[in-house]
KOLBAMI-400026 format. One record per residue (C-alpha): residue in one letter; x negated, y negated, z negated. Coordinates in nm, 2 decimals. Each point is the difference from the previous one (the first is absolute). Layout:
N
+-----+--------+--------+--------+
| res |     px |     py |     pz |
+-----+--------+--------+--------+
|   a |      X |      Y |      Z |
...
+-----+--------+--------+--------+
This chain:
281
+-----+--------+--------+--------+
| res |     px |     py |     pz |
+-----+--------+--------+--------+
|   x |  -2.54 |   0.16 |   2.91 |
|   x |  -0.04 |  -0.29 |   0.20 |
|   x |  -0.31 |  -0.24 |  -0.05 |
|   x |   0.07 |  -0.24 |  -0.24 |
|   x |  -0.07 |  -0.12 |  -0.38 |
|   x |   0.21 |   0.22 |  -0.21 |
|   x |   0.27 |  -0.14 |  -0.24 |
|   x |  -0.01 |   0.11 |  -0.40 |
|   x |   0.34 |   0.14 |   0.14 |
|   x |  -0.14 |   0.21 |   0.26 |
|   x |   0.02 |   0.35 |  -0.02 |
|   x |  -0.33 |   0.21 |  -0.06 |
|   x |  -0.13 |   0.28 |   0.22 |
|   x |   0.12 |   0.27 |  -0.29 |
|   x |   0.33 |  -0.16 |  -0.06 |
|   x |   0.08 |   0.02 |   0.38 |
|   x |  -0.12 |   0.35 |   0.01 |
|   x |   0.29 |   0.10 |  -0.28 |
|   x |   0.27 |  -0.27 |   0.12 |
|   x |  -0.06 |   0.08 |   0.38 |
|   x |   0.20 |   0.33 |   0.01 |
|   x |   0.30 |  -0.17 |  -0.12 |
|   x |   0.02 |  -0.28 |   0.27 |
|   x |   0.12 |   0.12 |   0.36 |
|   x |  -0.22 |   0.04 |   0.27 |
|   x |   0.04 |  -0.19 |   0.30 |
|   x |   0.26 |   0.13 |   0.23 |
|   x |  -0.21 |   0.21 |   0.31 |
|   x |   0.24 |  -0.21 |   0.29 |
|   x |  -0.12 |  -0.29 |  -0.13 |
|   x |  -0.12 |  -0.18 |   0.31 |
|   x |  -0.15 |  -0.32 |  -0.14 |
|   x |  -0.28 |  -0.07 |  -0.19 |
|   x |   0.07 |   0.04 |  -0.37 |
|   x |  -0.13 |  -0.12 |  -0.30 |
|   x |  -0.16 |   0.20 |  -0.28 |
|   x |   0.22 |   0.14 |  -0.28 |
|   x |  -0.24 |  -0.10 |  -0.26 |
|   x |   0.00 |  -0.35 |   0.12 |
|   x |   0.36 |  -0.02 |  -0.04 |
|   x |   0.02 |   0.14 |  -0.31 |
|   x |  -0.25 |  -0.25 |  -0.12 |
|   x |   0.16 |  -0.28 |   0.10 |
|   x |   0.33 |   0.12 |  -0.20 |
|   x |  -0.20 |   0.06 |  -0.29 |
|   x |  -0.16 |  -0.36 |   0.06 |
|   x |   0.35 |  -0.17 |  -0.01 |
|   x |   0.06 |   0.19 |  -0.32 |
|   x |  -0.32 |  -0.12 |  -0.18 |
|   x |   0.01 |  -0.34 |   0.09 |
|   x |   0.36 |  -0.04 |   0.01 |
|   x |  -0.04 |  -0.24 |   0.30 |
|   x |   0.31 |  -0.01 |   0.27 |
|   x |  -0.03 |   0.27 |   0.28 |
|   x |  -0.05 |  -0.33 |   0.26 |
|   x |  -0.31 |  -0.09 |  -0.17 |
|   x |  -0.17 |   0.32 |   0.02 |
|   x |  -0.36 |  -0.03 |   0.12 |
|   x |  -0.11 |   0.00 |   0.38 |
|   x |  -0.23 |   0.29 |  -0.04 |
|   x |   0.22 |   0.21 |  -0.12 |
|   x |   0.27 |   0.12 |   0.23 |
|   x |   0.31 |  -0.21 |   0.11 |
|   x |   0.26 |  -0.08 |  -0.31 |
|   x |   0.26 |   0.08 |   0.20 |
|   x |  -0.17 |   0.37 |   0.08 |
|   x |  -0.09 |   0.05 |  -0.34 |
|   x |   0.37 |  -0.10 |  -0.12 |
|   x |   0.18 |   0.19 |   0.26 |
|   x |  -0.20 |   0.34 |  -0.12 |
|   x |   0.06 |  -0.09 |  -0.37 |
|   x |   0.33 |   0.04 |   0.08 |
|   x |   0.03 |   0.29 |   0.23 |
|   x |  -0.22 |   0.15 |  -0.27 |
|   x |   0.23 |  -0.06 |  -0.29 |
|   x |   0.30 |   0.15 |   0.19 |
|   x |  -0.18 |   0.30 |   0.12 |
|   x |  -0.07 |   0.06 |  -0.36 |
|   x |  -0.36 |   0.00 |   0.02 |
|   x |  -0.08 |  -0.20 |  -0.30 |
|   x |   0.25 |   0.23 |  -0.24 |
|   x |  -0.19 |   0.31 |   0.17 |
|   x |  -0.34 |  -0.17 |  -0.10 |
|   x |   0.14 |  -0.11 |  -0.37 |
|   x |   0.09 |   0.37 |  -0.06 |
|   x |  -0.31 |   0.22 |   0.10 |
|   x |  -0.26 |  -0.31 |  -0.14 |
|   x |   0.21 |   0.02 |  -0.35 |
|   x |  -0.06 |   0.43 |   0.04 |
|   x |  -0.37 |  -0.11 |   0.02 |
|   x |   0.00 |  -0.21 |  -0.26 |
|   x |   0.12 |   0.24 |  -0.23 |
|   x |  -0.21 |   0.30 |   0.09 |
|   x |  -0.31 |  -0.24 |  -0.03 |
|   x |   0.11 |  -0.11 |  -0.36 |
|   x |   0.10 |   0.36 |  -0.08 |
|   x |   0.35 |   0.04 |   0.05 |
|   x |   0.25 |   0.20 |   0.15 |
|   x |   0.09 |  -0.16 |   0.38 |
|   x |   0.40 |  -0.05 |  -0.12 |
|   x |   0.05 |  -0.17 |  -0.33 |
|   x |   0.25 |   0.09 |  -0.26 |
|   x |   0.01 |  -0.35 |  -0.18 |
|   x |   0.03 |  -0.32 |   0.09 |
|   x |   0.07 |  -0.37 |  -0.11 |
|   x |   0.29 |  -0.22 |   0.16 |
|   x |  -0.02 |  -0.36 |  -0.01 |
|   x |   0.06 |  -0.31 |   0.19 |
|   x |  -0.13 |  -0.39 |   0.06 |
|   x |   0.19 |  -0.23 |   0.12 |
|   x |  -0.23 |  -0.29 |   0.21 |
|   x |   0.10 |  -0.31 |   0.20 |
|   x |   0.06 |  -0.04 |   0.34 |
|   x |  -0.12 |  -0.23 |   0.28 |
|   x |   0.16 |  -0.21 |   0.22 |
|   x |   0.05 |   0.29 |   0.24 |
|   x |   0.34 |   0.11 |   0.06 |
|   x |   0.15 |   0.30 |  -0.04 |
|   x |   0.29 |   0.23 |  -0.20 |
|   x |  -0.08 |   0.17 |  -0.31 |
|   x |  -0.06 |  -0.33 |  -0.21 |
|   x |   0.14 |  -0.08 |  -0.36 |
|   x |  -0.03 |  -0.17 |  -0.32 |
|   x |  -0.10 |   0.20 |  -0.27 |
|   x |   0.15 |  -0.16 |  -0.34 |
|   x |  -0.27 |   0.19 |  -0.22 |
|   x |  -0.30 |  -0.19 |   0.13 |
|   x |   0.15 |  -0.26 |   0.20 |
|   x |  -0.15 |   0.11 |   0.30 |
|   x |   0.15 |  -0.08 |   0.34 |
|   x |  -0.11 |   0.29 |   0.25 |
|   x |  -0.07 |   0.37 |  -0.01 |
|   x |   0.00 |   0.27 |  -0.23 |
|   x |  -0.32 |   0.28 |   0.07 |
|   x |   0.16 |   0.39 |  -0.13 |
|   x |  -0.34 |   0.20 |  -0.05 |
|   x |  -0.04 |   0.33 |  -0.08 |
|   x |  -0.34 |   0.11 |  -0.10 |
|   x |  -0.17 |   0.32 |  -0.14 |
|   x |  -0.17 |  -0.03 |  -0.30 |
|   x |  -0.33 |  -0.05 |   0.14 |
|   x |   0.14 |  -0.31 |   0.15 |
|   x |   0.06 |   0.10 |   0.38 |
|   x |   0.27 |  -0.13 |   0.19 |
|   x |   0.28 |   0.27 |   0.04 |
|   x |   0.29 |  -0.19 |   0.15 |
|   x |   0.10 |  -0.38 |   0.01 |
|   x |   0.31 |  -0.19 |   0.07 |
|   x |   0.06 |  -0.40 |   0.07 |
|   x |   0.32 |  -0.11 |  -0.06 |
|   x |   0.14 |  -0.35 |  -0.08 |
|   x |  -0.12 |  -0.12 |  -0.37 |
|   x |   0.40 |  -0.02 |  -0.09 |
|   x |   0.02 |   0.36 |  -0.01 |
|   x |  -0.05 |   0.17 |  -0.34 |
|   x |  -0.27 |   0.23 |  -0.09 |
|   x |   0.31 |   0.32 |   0.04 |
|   x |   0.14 |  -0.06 |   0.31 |
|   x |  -0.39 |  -0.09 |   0.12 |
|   x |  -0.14 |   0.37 |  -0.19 |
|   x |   0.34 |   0.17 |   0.14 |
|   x |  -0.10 |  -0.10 |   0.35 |
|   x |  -0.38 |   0.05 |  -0.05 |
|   x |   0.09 |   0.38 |  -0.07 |
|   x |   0.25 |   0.12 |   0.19 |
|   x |  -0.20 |   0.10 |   0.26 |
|   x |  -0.28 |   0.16 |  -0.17 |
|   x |   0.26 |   0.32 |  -0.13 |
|   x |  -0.28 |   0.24 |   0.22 |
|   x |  -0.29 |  -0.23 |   0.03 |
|   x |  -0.19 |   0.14 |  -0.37 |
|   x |   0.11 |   0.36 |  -0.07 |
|   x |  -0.22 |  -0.03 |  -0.33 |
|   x |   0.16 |  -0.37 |  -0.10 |
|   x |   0.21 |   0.11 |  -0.34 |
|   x |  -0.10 |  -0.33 |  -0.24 |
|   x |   0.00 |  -0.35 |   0.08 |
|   x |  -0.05 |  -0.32 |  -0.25 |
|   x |   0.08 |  -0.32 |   0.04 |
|   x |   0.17 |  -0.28 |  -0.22 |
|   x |   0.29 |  -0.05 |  -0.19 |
|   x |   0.18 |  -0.14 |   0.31 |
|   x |   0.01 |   0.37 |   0.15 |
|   x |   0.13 |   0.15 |  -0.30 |
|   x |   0.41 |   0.07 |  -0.08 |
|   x |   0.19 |   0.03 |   0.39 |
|   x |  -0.34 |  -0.02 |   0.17 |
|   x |  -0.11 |   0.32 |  -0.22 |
|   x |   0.30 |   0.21 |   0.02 |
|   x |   0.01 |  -0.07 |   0.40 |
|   x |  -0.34 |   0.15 |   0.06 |
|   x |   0.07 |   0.29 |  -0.20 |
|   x |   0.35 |   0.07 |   0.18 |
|   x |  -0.18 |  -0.05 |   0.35 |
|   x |  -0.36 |   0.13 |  -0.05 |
|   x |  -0.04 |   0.19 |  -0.33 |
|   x |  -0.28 |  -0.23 |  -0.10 |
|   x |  -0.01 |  -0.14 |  -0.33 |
|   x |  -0.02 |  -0.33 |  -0.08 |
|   x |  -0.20 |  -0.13 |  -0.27 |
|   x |   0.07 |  -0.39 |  -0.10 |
|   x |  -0.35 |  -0.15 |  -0.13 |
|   x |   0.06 |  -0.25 |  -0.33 |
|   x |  -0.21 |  -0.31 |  -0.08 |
|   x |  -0.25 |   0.10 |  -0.28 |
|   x |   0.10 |  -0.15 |  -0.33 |
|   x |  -0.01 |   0.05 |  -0.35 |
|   x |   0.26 |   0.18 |  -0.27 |
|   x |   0.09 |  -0.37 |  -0.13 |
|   x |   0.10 |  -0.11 |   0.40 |
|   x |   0.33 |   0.26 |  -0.07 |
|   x |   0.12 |  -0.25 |  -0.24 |
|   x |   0.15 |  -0.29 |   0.13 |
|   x |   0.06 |  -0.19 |  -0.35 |
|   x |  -0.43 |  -0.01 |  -0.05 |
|   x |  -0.20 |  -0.19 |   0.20 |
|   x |  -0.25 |   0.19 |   0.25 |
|   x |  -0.36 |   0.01 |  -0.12 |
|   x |  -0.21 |  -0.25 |   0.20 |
|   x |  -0.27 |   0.25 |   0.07 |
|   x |  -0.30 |  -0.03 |   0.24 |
|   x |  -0.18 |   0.25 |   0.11 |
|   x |  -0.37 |   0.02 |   0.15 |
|   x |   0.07 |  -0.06 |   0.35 |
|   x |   0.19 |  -0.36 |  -0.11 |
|   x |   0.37 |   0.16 |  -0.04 |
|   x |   0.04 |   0.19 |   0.34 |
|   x |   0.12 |   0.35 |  -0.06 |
|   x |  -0.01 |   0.27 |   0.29 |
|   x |   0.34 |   0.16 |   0.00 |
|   x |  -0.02 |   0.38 |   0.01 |
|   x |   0.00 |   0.13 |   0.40 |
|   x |   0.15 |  -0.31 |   0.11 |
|   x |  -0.32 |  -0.17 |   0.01 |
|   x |  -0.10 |   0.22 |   0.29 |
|   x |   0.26 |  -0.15 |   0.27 |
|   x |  -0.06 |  -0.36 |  -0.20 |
|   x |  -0.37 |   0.11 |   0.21 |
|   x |   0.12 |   0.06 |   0.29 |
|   x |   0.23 |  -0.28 |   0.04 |
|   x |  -0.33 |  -0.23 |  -0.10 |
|   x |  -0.19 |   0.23 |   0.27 |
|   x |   0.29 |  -0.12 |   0.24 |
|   x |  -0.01 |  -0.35 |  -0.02 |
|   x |  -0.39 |  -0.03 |   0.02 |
|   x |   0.04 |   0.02 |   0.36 |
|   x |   0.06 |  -0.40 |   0.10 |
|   x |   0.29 |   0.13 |   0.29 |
|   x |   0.21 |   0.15 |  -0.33 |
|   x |  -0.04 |  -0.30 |  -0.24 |
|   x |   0.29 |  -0.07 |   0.09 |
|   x |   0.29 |   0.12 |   0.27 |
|   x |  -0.11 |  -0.11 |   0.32 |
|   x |   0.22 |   0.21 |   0.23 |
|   x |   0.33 |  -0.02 |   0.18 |
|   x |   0.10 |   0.32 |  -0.04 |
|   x |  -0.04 |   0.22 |  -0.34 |
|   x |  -0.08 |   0.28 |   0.20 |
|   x |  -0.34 |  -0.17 |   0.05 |
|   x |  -0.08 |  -0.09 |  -0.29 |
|   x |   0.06 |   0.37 |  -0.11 |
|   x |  -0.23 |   0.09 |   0.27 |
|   x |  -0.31 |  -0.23 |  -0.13 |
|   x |   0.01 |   0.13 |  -0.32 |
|   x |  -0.03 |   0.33 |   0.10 |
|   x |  -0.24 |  -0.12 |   0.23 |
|   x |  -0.18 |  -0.18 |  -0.33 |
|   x |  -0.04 |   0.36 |  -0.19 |
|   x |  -0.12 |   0.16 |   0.29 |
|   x |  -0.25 |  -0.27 |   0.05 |
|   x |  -0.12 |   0.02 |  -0.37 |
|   x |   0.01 |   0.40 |   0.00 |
|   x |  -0.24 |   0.02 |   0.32 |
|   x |  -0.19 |  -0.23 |  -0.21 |
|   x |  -0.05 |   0.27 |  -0.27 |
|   x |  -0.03 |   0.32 |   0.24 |
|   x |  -0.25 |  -0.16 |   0.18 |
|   x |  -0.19 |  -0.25 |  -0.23 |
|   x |  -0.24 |  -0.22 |   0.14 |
|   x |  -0.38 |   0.07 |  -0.07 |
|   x |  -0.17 |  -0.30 |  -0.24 |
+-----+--------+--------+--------+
């Protein structure tokens, strides 16, 4: 890496070392001096930490315009899905799992835009949000598995419909997922027609007397100041709070929803190096 102060975003020596295979090397007929993977890599992962515009990148890292046009090339090569998948395999062995799950939780946020334009933009009526609707599917140890951006209009089926369709041979072992009451009914009977998964709606917690619509509910409190974790759902509720940590996913900040899908996959890799190769106090 060049000589320079390093940025908290910066990538350490053991991170590169597991991220590096994934990132192509540069192309042998190059015939011009090139600038060091690692370096560009870091200045992507710098735009997604501080959430600053790719013109106002710093000088010593490399050129925003080299950094952007990579980002790109990167995203349509596939590069970032390729690094998503064997990071999440990883993950899993290291917390004791099998490599392919065979549950998983579906849910989906819908965030505001910027002034950026760009298609795939909506109103959605349910939390008056203007902007863009985040389809995640996670395992249930919380890693990324799949994500979709589509316009915040769209409902949670057509969004989980088109967030799944192109998984059929991704998971051999998937056979559950959870997710709210929104992906119960069509959403439930669709996936088991398609897949052969099952789909398992998650209900709010309540008590016997919330059944009864005549009695008023309990106003009960518990130790934690009335926030109850909803059963499996809380794990992508983590992951989407994982997400918008990152100052770049706050909010939408991209024209096309393709790259927004891209930082966020970029965001779980990011956190997953991060706990493959944690830093020594």
């Amino acid at each position: 890496m060049a000589e320079r102060k390093a940025y908290p975003s910066d990538l350490t020596d053991a991170e590169w070392e597991i991220l590096e295979p994934f990132i192509p090397e540069v192309s042998p007929d190059a015939t011009v001096p090139t600038i060091e993977r690692r370096e560009i890599v870091n200045g992507i992962l710098y735009v997604l930490r501080s959430g600053c515009p790719w013109r106002l990148l710093p000088n010593d890292l490399p050129a925003w315009g080299t950094v952007y046009y990579y980002f790109r090339v990167w995203r349509i090569a596939g590069i970032w899905d390729q690094a998503l998948s064997a990071l999440r395999k990883q993950m899993r062995r290291k917390q004791g799992r099998d490599e392919e799950p065979s549950a998983a939780v579906i849910d989906s946020q819908s965030i505001k835009t910027s002034a950026v334009r760009g298609p795939e933009k909506g109103f959605d009526m349910g939390k008056r949000i203007w902007g863009r609707k985040r389809n995640l599917l996670v395992d249930t140890q919380g890693n990324l598995m799949e994500v979709l951006v589509t316009a915040a209009s769209a409902s949670d089926l057509a969004g989980g419909k088109k967030l799944l369709e192109p998984l059929r041979d991704r998971f051999p072992r998937l056979s559950l997922i959870w997710g709210d009451s929104h992906y119960g009914g069509k959403f439930l009977e669709w996936v088991k027609e398609q897949f052969g998964w099952n789909v398992q709606p998650v209900q709010h917690l309540g008590t016997a007397r919330d059944t009864n619509a005549l009695e008023p509910k309990p106003k009960t409190k518990t130790s934690k100041g009335g926030f109850v974790l909803e059963p499996r759902r809380w794990v992508v509720e983590r992951t989407i709070a994982w997400i918008t940590r990152w100052r770049r996913l706050c909010r939408d900040h991209e024209g096309l929803p393709q790259m927004s899908e891209a930082f966020i996959k970029l965001s779980a890799t990011r956190r997953m190096l991060s706990h493959l190769a944690p830093a020594l106090v």
